[in-house]
N, C-alpha and C positions, 0 to 999 in steps of 0.2 A: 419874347422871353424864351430861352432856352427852354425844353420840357425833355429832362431825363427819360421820364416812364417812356413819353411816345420815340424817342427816338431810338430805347431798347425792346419795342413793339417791333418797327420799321424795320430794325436790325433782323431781328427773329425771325421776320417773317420774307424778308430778302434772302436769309440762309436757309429757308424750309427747301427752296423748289431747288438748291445746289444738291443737298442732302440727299433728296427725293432723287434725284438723278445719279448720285454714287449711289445709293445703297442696294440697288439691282445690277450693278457690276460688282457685287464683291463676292455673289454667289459661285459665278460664271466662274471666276478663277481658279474653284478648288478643285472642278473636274480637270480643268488643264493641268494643273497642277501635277493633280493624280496621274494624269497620262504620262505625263515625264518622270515623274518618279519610277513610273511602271518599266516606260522605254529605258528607262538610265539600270534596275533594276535585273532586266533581260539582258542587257549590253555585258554587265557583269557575272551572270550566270543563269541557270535556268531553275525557277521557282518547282519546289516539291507540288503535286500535285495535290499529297497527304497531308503535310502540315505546313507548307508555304515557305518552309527554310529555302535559299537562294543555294544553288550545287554549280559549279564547273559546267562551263557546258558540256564538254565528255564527258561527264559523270551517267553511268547507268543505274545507280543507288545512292538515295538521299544519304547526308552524310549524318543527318539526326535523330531521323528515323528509322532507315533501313530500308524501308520501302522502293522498290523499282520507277524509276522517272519516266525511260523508255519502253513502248510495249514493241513485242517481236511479232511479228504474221507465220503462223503454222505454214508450209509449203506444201501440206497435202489437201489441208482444206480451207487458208484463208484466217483462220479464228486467230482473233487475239491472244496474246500468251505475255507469260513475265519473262525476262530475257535469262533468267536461272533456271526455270524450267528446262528438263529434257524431255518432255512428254506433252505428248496437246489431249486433253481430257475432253475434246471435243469430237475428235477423229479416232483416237485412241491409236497413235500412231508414236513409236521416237523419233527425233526431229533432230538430235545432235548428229553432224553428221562429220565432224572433227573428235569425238568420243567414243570410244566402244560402248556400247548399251551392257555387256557382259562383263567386263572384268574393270572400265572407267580408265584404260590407257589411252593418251591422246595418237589422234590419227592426222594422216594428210587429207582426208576425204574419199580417196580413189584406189584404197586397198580393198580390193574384195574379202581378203581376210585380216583378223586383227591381228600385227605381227606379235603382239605377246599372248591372247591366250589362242589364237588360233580360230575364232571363230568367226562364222560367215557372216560377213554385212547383210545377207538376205532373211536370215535369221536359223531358229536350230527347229526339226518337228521335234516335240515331245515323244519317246518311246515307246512311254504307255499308253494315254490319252489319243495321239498323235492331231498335237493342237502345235500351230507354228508360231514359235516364240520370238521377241526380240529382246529377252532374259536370261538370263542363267537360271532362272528356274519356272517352270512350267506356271502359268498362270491362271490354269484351270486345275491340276493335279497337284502342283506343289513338288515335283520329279527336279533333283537337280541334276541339269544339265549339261556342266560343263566338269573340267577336272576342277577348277578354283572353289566352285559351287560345290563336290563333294569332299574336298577338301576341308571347306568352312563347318560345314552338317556336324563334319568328323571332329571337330576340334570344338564347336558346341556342347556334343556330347558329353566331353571331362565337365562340363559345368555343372557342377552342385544345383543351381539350382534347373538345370533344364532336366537333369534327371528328377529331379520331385517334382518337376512340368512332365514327363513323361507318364509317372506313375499316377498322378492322378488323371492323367487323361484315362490311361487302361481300367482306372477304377470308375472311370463316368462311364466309360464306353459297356461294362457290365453291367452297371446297372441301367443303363438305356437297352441293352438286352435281356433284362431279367421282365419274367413275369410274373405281374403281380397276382393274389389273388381279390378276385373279382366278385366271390361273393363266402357266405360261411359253407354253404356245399362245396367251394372248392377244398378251402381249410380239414372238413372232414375226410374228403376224398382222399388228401394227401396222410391222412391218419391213418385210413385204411390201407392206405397201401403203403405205409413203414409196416404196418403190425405184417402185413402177407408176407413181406420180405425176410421180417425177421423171423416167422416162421417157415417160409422154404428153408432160406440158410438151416435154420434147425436141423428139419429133417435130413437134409444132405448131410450135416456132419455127423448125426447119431446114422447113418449108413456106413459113414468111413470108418465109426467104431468110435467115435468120440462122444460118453456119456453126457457130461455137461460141458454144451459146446458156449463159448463167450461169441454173441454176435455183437458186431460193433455199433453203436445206431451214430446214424445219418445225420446231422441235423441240417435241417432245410435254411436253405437262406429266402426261401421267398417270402413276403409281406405284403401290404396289402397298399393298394395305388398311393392311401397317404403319405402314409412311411415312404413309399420309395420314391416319390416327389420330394421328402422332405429331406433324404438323404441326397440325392441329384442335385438338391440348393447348396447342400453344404460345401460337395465339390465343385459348382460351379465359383463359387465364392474362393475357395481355395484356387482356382486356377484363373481366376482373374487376377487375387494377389499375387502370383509367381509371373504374370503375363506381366504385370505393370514394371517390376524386375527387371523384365528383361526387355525394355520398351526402349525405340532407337533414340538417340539422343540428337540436337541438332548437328552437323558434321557438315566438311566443304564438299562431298562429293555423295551426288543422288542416285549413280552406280551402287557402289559401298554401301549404304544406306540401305539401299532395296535389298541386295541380298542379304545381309546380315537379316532381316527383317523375315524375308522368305525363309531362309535356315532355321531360324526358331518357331517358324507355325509347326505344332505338332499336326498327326493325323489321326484320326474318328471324332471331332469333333469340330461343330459348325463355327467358324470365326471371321469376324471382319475386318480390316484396318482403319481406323479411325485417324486420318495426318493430324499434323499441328496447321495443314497451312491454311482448310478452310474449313480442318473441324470438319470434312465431311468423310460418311462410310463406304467404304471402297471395299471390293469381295479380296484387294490384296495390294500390296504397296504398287505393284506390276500397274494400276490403274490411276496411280498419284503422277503429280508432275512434279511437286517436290517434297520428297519424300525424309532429303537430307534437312528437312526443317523439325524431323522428327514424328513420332506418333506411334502406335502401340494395337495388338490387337486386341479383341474384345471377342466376350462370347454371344453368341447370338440366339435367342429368344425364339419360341417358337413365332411362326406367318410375320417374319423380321425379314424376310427377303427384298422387300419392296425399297425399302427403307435406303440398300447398297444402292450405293450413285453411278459406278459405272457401269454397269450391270446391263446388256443389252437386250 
């Protein structure tokens, strides 16, 4: 007699050990798989490094992100760099050698000077400092160097706001020279000697014949270290606002960029440059690789030195 159940037992159990033998090749397939999607994937372009978008293979910049595909080797010491970079922050050397570092006219390579602003591939000394540059402006004094460079200063100037950048620099730099008083003897001291004063001048002018002479009185600007910390806040707050102002924007060339950058650091007081590209603090864009990404200077705080990145 036929028996249904056992003969869908028999079945069952004749298709377990089929089963049992596919079901460990089907894992196997998805690496392979993978590989050839990957291979057929590169064949087509080359994968962002950042966000895995597929680019040209002569592409030097994802097309989705922005980010650099190819890295460049510095030729003075080896270190990796982005291929927009003109500067190696490793060496602290320029590296473009189809660019002028000073004015950002293209070169052949083999001009010792730049046919448009004239200046040496070897680079310019500083006048004053006498630090040898490879900028249009001194990167230890901030001296601009070339004609383009004092050219740029001069046409800065008409701007509104670098002149209220200038004047509250002159009003920090007084009160970073004012002295304060130090204790209520000094406060006294300075009472007694308005009162002396106003009585010499007396006497000298009831000499000249002058009965009731008008002496003018003085008034002191000195105060006392609160005060004049708390006034020093205000203008530093003020000259951070005018600094953010005139803070460089991104742009296609890291020439341009930099100067324009150098041109607006005022002088007597301490400043940094802060880039956009890694967000880190530089004693001057002169010390960025790229600089055309943007960034701004900032005021710097006192025992803040440490802090500047390229700083040697």
């Amino acid at each position: 007699m036929f028996d249904n159940n056992s003969f869908n037992e028999k079945a069952q159990g004749s298709a377990g050990p089929k089963q049992a033998f596919e079901q460990p090749m089907r894992p196997e397939q998805g690496p392979v798989q993978m590989k050839m999607a990957q291979q057929h994937a590169q064949a087509a372009g080359r994968p962002c490094p950042y966000c895995g978008a597929i680019n040209e293979l002569e592409a030097m910049f994802c097309a989705r992100c922005g980010q650099p595909i190819n890295k460049m080797i510095c030729p003075h010491c080896g270190a990796e760099i982005d291929p927009d970079a003109d500067f190696c922050e490793s060496c602290h050397h320029y590296i473009k050698k189809d660019i002028c570092s000073f004015c950002g006219a293209h070169l052949s390579g083999i001009e010792p000077y730049c046919p448009d602003c004239g200046s040496p591939r070897g680079g310019i000394v500083c006048p004053t400092c006498h630090t040898l540059n490879e900028f249009a402006f001194c990167k230890k004094c901030g001296s601009a160097l070339t004609e383009e460079a004092r050219s740029l200063v001069k046409q800065l100037q008409k701007n509104p706001d670098y002149q209220e950048l200038l004047e509250i620099v002159r009003d920090y730099t007084n009160l970073e020279n004012a002295l304060p008083y130090n204790s209520e003897r000094d406060v006294v001291r300075e009472q007694m000697n308005a009162k002396l004063r106003e009585r010499v001048l007396t006497l000298l002018a009831k000499d000249d014949g002058v009965e009731f002479p008008v002496i003018p009185k003085v008034e002191s600007k000195r105060m006392t270290r609160e005060e004049l910390e708390g006034q020093k806040m205000v203008k530093i707050k003020m000259l951070s606002a005018i600094l953010d102002k005139l803070a460089v924007v991104p742009s296609a060339s890291p020439v341009k960029a930099r100067n324009y950058a150098m041109a607006c650091k005022p002088q007597g007081v301490r400043l940094a440059w802060v880039c956009n590209y890694k967000h880190a603090m530089h004693s001057s864009p002169c010390g960025c690789a790229k600089p055309h990404l943007g960034g701004k200077w900032v005021v710097l705080g006192k025992n803040s030195r440490e802090e500047i990145k390229d700083d040697k």
